[in-house]
C-alpha positions in Angstrom: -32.1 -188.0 105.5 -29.9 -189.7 108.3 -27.1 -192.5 108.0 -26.8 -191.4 104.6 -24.7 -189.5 102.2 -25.9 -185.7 102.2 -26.9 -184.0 98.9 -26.0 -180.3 98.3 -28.6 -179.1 96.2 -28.6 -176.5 93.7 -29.6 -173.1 94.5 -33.0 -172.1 93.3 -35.6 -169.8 93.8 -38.5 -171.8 93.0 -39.9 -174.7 95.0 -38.1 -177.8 95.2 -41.2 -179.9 93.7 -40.6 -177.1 90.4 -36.9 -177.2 90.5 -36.7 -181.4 90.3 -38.5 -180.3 86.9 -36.0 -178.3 85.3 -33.1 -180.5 83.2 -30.3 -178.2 84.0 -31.3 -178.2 87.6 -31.5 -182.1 87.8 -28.4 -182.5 85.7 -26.3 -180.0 88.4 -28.1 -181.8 91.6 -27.2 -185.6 89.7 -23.5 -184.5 89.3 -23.1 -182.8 92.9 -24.4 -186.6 94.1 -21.8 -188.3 92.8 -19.3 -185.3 93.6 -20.2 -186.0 97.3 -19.9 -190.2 96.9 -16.4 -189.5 95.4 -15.6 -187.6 99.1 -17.3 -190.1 101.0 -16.5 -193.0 99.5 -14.1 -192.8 96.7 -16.2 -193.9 94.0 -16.0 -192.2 90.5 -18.7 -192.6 88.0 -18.9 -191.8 84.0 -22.0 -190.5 83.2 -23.8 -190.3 79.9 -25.7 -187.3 79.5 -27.4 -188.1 76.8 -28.7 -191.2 78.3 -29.2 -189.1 81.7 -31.6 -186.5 79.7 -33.9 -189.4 78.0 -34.2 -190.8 81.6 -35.2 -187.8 82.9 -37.6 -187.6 79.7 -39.8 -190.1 80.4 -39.9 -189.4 83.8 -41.2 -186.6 83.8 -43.9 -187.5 80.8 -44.9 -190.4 83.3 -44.8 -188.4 86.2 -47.5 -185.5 84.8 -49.7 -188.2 83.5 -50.2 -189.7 87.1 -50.3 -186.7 88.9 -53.1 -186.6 91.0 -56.0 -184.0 91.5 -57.2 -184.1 95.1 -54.8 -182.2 97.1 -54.8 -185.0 99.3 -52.7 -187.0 97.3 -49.7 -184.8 97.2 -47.4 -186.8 99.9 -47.9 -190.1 98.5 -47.5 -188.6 95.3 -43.6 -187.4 95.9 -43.0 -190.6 97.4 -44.4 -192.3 94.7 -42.2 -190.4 91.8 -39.5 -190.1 93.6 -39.7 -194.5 93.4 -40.2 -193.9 89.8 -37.5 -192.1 89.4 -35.2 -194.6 90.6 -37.2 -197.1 88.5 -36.1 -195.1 85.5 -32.7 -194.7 86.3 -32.0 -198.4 87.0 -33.6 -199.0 83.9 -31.8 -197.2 81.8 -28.5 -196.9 83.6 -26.4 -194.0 83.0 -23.7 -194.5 85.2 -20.8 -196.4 84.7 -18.5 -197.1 87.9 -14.4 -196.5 87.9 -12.6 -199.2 89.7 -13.2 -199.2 93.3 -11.0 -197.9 95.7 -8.2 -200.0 97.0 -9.2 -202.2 100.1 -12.8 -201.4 99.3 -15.2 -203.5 101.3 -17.6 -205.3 98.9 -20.0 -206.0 102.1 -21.2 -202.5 101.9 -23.6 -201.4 99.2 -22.1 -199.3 98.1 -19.0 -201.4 96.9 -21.4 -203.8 96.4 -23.2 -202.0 93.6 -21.8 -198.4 93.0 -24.4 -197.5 90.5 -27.2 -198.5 91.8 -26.3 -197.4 95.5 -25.6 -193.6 93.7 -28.6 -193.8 92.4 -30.8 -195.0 94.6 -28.9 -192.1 97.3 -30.1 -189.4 94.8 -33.4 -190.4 94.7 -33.7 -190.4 98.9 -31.9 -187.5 99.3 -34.6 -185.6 96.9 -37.3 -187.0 98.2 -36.4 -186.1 101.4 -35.4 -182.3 100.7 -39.1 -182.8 99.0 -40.6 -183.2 101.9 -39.0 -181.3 104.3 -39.5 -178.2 102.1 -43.6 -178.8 101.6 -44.8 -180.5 105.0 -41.8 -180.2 107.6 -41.3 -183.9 107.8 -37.9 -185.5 108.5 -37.2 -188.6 106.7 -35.0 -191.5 108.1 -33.5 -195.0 106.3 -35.1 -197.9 107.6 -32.4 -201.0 108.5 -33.7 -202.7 105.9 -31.1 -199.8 103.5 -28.2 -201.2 105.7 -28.3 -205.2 105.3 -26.7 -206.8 102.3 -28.8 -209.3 101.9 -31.4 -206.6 100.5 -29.4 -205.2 98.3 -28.7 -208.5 96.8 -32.0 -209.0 96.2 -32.4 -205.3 95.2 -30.0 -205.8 92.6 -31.6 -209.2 91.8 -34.6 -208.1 91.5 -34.7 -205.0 89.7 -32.0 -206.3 86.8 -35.0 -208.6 85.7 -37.8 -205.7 86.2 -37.0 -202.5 86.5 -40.8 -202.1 88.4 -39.4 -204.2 91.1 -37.3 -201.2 92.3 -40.4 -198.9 93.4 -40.8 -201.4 96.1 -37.5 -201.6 97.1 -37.1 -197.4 97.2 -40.8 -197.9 99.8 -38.9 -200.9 102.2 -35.8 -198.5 102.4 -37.9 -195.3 103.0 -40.5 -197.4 105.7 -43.6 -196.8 102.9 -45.8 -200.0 102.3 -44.4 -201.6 99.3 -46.9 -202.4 96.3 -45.3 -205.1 94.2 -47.7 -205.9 91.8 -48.2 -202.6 89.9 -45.8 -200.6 91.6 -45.6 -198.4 88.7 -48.8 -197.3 89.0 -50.1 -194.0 90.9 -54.1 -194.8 91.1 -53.1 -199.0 92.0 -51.1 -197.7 95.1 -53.7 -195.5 96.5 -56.3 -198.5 96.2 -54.0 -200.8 97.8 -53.6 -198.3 100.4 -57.1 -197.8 101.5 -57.9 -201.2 101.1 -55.1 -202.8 103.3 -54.1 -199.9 105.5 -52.1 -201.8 108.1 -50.8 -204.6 105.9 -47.3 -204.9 105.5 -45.5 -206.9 102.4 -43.1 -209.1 103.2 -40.0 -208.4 101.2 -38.6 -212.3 102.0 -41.2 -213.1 99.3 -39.3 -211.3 96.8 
C-alpha cells in the first residue's frame, strides 16, 4: 500500500487469507501496527486485549457466515471483510491513545483521530498484503485518505453507526461504496451488478 504506514507482518507459513484467521497471529500483526505508528509518528496506544480478542470474535463468526461459494467472489470478498473488520474495531474500540506528541499537527489524521487512523491503517495494510499474495494486485490510497474533511465525516459518521465505516474503508481503497447495507456480503454484490459504473457520492454522507 503506498503513502501509507508499512506493516511488518508476522512470519507464517500458511497463506495470508489462513494466517488473518489465527488469534495469536492477528494479535502479533495488531501490535507490530501500532509498533510502526509509534516510529512514524509518535503515537502510543493502550490496548485491551481482552476487548481486542471479542472483536476479532465476531469477526470472524461474521466473516464465515458470508463467505461466498462461487470462486468468483473471492476479491470482493477480502475487500469486503477487510471493511468489516474495521467496522468491528471502531465499534468496539480497543485502543486508547497516549497524549500526542509535542507540536503534533491536529490537521493530519492521524493527530486528528489516533485510534481510528491506527486502525483503519491495519485494516489497509492487510488487505493489501491480501491481495498482493492471492492475485498480484498492488493496492494504492485514493486522495480522498488524505483530506481532513473526510476524516471528519469518517469519524462523524461511524461514532453514530459503526456500518457507516465499510463505506468509508471502499472511498479510501477506490471500491464503490454501498451505504445502505454495507454490512452485508450478498447486498454488495447485487448493488454491484446492478449499477456497475455508478459511483456514490460521499458529500451525501
Amino acid at each position: 500500500m503506498s503513502d501509507a504506514p508499512d506493516l511488518h507482518l508476522p512470519a507464517t507459513s500458511e497463506p495470508l487469507r489462513v494466517a488473518i484467521r489465527r488469534l495469536r497471529w492477528y494479535r502479533e500483526a495488531f501490535a507490530r501496527q501500532l509498533e510502526e505508528l509509534q516510529a512514524d509518528y509518535g503515537l502510543g496506544f493502550t490496548v485491551d486485549d481482552r476487548k481486542l480478542a471479542r472483536i476479532f470474535v465476531d469477526w470472524l463468526r461474521e466473516m464465515e457466515a458470508q463467505k461466498p461459494a462461487d470462486p468468483s467472489q473471492r476479491r470482493a470478498y477480502f475487500d469486503f471483510v477487510s471493511a468489516l473488520m474495521l467496522r468491528n474495531l471502531l465499534r468496539d474500540m480497543p485502543l486508547k491513545a497516549e497524549p500526542l506528541p509535542q507540536g503534533a499537527d491536529l490537521n493530519r489524521a492521524e493527530y486528528f483521530w489516533p485510534e481510528g487512523f491506527a486502525c483503519t491503517v491495519f485494516c489497509l495494510n492487510i488487505r493489501a498484503a491480501v491481495l498482493e499474495q492471492e492475485f498480484h494486485a498492488e493496492t494504492a490510497l485514493t486522495p480522498d485518505f488524505f483530506n481532513l474533511r473526510q476524516w471528519w465525516s469518517f469519524r462523524e459518521n461511524a461514532s453514530s453507526d459503526p456500518n457507516a465505516a465499510m463505506g468509508f474503508f471502499d472511498v479510501f481503497t477506490g471500491n464503490n461504496p454501498e451505504w445502505q447495507m454495507p454490512d452485508s456480503f450478498r447486498q454488495r454484490l447485487n448493488r454491484a451488478l446492478a449499477a456497475p459504473d455508478r459511483q456514490t457520492e460521499i458529500s451525501s454522507r
